[in-house]
C-alpha positions in Angstrom: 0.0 0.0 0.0 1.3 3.0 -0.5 2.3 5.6 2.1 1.8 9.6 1.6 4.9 11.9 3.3 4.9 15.4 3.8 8.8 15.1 2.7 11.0 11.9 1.2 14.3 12.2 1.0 16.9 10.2 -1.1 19.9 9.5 0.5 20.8 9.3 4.3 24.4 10.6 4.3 25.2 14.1 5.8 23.2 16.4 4.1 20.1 13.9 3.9 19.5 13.5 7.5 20.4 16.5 8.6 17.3 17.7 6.3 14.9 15.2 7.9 15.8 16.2 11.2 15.0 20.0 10.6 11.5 18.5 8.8 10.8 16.7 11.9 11.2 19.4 13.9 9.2 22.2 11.6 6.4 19.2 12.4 7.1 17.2 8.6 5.8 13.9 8.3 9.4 12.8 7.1 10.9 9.8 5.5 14.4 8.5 4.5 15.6 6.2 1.6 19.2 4.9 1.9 20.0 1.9 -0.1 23.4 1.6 2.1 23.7 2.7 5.8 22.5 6.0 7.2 25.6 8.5 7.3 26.6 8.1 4.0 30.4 8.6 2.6 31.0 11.3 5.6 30.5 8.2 7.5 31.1 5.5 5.9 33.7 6.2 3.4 34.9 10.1 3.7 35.2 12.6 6.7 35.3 10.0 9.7 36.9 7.0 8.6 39.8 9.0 6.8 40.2 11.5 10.1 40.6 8.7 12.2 43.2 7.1 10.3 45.0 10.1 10.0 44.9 10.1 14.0 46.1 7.3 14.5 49.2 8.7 11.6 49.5 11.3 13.8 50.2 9.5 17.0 52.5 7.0 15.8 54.8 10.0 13.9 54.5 11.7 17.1 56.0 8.6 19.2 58.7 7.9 16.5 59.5 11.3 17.6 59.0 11.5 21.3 62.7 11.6 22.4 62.6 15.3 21.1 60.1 15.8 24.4 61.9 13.7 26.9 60.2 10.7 26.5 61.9 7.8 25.7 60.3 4.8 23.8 61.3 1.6 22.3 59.9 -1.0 20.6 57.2 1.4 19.0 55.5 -0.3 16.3 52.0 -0.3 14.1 49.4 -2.5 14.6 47.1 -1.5 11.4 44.3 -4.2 12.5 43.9 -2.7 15.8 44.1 1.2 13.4 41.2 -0.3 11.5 39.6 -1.5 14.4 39.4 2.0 16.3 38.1 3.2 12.7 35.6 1.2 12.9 34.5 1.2 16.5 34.2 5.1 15.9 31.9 4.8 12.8 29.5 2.1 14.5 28.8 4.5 17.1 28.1 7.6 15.0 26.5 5.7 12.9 24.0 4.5 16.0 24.0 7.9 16.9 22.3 9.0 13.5 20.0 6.3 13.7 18.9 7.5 17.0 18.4 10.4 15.8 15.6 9.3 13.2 14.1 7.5 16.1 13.7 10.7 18.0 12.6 12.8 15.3 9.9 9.8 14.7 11.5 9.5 10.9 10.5 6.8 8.8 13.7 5.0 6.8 13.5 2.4 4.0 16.5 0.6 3.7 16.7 0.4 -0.4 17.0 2.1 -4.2 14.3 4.8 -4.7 13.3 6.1 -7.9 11.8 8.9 -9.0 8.1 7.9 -10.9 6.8 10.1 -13.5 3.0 11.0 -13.6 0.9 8.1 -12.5 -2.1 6.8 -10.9 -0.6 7.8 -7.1 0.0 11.2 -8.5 -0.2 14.0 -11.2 3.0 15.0 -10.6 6.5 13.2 -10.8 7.8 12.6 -7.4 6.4 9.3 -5.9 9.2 7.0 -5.3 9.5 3.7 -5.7 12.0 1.3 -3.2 13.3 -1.5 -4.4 14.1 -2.9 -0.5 17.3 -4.7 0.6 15.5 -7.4 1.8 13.6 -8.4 -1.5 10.0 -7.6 -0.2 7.9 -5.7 -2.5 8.9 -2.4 -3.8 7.4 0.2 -1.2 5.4 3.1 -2.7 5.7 6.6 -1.0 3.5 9.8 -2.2 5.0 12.6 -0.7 4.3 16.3 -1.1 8.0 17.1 -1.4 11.2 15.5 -2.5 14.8 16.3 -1.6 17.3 14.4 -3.9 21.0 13.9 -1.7 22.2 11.2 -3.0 26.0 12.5 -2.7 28.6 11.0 -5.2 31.4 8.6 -5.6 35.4 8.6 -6.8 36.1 10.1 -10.0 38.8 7.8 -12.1 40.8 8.6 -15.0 39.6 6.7 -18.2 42.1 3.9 -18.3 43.0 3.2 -14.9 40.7 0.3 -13.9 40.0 -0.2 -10.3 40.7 -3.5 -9.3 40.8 -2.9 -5.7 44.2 -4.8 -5.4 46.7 -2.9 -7.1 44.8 0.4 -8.5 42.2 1.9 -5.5 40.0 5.2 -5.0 39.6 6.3 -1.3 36.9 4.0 -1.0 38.6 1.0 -1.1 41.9 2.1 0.4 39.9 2.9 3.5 39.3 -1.1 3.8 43.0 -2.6 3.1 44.2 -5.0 6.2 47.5 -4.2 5.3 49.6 -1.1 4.3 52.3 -1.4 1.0 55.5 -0.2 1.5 54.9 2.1 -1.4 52.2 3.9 -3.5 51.8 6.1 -6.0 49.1 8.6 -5.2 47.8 10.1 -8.7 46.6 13.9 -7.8 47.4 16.1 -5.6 43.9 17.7 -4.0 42.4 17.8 -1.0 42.2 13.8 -0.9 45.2 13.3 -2.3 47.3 15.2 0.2 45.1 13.9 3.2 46.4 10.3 1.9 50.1 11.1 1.0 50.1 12.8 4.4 48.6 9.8 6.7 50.4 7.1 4.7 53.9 9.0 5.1 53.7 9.1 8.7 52.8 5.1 8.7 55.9 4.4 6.8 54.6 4.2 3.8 57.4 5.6 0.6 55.1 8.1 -1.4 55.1 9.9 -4.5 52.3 12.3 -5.6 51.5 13.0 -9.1 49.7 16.2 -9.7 48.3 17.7 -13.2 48.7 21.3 -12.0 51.2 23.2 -11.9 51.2 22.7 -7.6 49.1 20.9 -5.3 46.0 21.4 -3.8 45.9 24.0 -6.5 42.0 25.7 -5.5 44.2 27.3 -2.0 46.1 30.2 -2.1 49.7 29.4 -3.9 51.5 30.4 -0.8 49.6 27.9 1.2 49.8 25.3 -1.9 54.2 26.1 -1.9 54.2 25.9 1.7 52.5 22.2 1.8 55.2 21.4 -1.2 58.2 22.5 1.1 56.8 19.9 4.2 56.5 17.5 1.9 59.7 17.4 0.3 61.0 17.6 4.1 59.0 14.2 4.9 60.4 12.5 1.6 57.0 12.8 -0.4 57.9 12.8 -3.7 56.0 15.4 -5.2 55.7 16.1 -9.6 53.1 18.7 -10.4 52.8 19.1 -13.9 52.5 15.3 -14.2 50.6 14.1 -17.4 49.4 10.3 -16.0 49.3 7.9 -19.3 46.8 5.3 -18.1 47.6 3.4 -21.4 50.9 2.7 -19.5 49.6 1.4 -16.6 51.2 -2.5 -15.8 50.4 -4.5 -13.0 52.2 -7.5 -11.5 55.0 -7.2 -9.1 53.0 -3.8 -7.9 52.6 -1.0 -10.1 54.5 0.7 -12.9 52.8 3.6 -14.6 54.3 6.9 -16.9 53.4 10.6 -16.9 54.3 13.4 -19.5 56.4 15.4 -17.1 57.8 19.0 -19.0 57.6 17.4 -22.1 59.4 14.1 -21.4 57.7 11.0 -20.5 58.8 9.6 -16.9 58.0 6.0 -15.3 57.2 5.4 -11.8 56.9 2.3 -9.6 54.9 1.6 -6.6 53.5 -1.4 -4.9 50.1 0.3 -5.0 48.2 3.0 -6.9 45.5 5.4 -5.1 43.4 7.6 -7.9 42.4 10.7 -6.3 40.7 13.1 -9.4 37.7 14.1 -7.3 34.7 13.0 -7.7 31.4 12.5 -9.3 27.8 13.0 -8.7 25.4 10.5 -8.2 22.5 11.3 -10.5 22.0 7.7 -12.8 19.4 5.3 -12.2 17.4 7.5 -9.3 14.4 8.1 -11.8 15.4 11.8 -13.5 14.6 11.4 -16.6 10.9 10.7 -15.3 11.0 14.6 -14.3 11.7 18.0 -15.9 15.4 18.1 -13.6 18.3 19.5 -15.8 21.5 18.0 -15.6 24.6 19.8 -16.4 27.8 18.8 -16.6 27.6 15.9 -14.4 24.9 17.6 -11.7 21.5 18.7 -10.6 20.8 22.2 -11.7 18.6 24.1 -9.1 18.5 27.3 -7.7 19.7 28.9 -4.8 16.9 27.6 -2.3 17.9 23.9 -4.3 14.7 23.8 -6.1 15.1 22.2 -9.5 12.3 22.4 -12.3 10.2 20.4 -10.4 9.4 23.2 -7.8 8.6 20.5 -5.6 11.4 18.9 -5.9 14.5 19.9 -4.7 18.4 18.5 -4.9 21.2 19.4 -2.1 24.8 17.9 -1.5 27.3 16.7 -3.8 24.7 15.8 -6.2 24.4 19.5 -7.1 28.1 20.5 -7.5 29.8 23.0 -5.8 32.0 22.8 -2.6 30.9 18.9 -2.1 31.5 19.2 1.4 29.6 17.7 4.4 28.9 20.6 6.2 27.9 22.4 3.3 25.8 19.8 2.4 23.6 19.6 5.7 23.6 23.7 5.6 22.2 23.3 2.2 19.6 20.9 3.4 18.2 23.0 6.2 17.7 26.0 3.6 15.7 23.6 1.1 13.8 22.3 4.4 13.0 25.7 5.8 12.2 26.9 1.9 9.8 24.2 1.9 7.6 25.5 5.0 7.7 28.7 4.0 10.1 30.1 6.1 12.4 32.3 3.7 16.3 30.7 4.5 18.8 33.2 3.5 20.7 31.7 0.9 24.1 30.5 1.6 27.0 32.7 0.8 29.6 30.3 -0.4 32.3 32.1 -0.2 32.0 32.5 3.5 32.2 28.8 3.9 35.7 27.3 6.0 37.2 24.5 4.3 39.9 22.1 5.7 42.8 19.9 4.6 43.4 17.2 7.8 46.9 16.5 6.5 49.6 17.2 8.5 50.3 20.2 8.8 46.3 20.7 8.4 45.2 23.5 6.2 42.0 25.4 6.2 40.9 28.5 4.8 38.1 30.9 4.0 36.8 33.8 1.9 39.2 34.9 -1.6 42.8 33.5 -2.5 44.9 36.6 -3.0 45.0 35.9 -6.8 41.4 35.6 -6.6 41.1 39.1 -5.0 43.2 40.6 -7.4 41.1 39.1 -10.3 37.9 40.2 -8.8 39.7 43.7 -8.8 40.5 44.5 -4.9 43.6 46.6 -4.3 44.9 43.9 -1.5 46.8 44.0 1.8 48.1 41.2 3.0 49.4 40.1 6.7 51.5 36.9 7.1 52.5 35.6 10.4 54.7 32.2 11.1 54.0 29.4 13.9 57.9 29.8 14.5 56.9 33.0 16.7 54.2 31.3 18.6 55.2 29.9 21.9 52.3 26.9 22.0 53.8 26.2 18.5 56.8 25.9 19.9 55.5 24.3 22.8 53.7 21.6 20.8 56.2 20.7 18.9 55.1 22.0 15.2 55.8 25.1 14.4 56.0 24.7 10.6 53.5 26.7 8.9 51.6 30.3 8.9 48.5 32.4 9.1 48.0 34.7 5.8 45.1 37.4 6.0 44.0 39.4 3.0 41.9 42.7 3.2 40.6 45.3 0.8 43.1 48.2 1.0 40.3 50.9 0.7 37.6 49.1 2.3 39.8 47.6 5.2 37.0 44.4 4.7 38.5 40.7 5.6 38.8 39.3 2.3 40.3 35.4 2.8 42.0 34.2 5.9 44.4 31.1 5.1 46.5 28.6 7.2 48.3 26.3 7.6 49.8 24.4 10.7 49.2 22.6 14.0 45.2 22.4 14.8 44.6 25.1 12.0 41.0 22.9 11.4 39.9 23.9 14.6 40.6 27.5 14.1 39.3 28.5 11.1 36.1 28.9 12.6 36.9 32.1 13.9 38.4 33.6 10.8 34.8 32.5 9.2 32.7 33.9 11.6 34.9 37.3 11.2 34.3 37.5 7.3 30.2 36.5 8.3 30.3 40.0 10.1 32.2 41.7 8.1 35.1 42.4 10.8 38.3 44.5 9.7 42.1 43.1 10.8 41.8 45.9 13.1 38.8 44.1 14.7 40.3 41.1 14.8 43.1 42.6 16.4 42.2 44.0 19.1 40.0 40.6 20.0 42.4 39.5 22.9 43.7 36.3 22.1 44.5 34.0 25.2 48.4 33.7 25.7 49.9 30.8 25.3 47.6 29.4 22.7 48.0 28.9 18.6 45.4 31.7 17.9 47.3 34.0 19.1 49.1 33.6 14.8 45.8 34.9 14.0 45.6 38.2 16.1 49.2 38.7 15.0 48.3 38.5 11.0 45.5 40.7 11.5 47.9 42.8 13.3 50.5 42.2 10.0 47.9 43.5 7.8 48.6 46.7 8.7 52.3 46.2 9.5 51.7 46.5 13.1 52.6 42.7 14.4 54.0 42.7 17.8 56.2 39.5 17.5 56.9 39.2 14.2 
């Protein structure tokens, strides 16, 4: 029989249930269809499972070094079953946490594929859903009044390079290896890419990083991008930007062997293993689109800025709309299609307002305009700069690599981008973000009294830089 919603939504990862949550509470009869686990890649197979294995990096580099703070070790060594083990341990109870969640919220999830139906006898409008369950009963029919598509995406690959799993991986199934190679080649050098060449470095793991651009994590500001090249040279990554990859040449056997075009002559490399980190790709096939009026371009859902597609009823969030494909822009995204829905008028999101973070180590995080991109956009810049080296908690910690880089509008005196990069610089950003939200000036900033000893003090001190004026630098 079929059952009428206020709301369905497609896809349980980040942005999905966050969405039913804020339904349930604006009083939304609300379902769920998730044809894996509730979570989704954030979960499962992105964000948490990636963090904590970069964790447990951390602490093992940190040990190998511990005789640099008076502690002496021996015998330190890796147990990667017991690493996957506290990975896993850490999803199952997120994972129960979510699933509390829909409990409390009283929100109904079917554990299978929906698809979008066209016009039929259950409605005059495309939008029921069809669930083909997990556990072979009949397909479920839902009629809802609403539908928000977040059905994420999946690892990109390069035409060519076949993943087998064994010798050639995405993230997805390098998160599940029982074992770690004693060397890979990691093709690109993103956000991904530099999260995995960091963790797998400080394992033990021999690295080399092959990047198209001309430098890595090339959507940061290039003083942030040269910085990350510097550490990484320092921690014997091999890093070749401007790397070509020739998939026809890929062989497998004893491990990998694979060439790139780099500066116009053609270079092999060797690896045990191969991780392919090229982004990734929307999930939009097979979910019942073509039953609807929904415009795809270029790979992803086109809507507007409340993430209404042509379907007004119908409305797309997440990674399955493009953009920054992050998780927390993803569940921001699904409050303001929730709240547009009710009638509640959401501001939309500014997106260039939104922190984003590199967990490598050193981590990375920014927000707001690179300086190039100021420059294009046609601001007359200033620009403070401020090194860890000067920061006694830096120093104190132990890492003391790295910088805090603020950008303002020489006329205006307007925040323009704050970027970092350093110990914890994740976990700071937020205040940088919140600055640019209302519209503070470095001189703002400033004069904000930052505790002593403590990391943010890099970012009073760059705000102080902007205008020449840093105290210890």
């Amino acid at each position: 029989m079929a059952k009428e919603y206020d709301l369905v939504i497609l896809g349980g990862g980040t942005g999905g249930y966050v969405a039913a949550v804020r339904a349930a509470q604006l009083g939304l009869n609300t379902a769920i269809v998730e044809k894996e686990k509730l979570g989704g890649t954030c979960l499962h197979k992105g964000c948490i499972p990636s963090k904590a294995l970069l964790r447990s990096a951390e602490v093992f580099a940190t040990i190998k070094r511990s005789e640099e703070f008076g502690v002496e070790t021996s015998g330190v060594a890796l147990n990667f079953a017991r690493v996957q083990d506290r990975k896993t341990k850490i999803i199952d109870q997120l994972h129960k946490g979510v699933e509390h969640l829909m409990k409390k919220g009283k929100i109904d999830v079917y554990e299978g594929l929906g698809r979008i139906l066209g016009p039929s006898i259950f409605s005059p409008m495309p939008g029921t859903i069809s669930v083909e369950m997990n556990n072979g009963e009949e397909n479920e029919m839902l009629i809802p009044k609403n539908v928000i598509i977040a059905t994420g995406s999946r690892p990109r690959t390069l035409p060519g390079l076949e993943i087998d799993g064994k010798y050639v991986m995405t993230s997805d199934e390098a998160l599940q290896m029982e074992s770690l190679p004693s060397s890979i080649i990691i093709v690109g050098g993103g956000v991904i890419g530099i999260e995995w060449a960091s963790m797998l470095s400080d394992f033990g793991v021999d690295v080399t990083v092959l990047e198209y651009a001309d430098r890595i994590i090339p959507t940061e500001d290039k003083d942030i991008s040269k910085e990350m090249q510097r550490l990484m040279k320092k921690r014997k990554i091999k890093v070749v930007t401007g790397a070509k990859v020739l998939p026809e040449t890929l062989q497998k056997g004893e491990g990998v062997a694979i060439s790139a075009e780099v500066k116009g002559e053609q270079k092999e490399f060797h690896a045990e293993k191969m991780l392919v980190s090229v982004g990734r790709m929307a999930n939009v096939e097979g979910i019942g689109l073509e039953n609807t009026d929904i415009q795809v371009e270029k790979g992803v859902i086109v809507t507007n800025s409340f993430y209404q597609t042509k379907e007004s009823h119908i409305y797309a969030i997440g990674d399955c709309i493009g953009g920054m494909q992050l998780a927390h822009v993803a569940s921001h995204e699904g409050i303001v299609a929730v709240e547009h829905i009710v009638g509640e008028s959401p501001e939309p999101l500014q997106y260039h307002l939104i922190s984003r973070c590199i967990y490598s180590s050193p981590e990375v995080a920014s927000v707001g305009l690179t300086e190039d991109e100021a420059k294009e956009k046609g601001h007359k810049v200033k620009v403070g700069k401020f090194s860890f080296r000067a920061i006694g908690k830096a120093l104190v910690f132990g890492e003391s690599d790295g910088f805090v880089k603020m950008i303002a509008d020489e006329d205006t005196n307007d925040i323009l981008g704050v970027h970092m990069i350093g110990p914890h610089v994740t976990d700071m950003i937020s205040e940088a973000g919140l600055a640019q939200v209302l519209d503070a000036t470095p001189w703002e900033v400033a004069h904000t009294i930052h505790p002593h000893p403590t990391l943010s003090e890099a970012i009073g001190e760059a705000a102080l830089a902007v205008d020449g004026k840093a105290i210890h630098g």
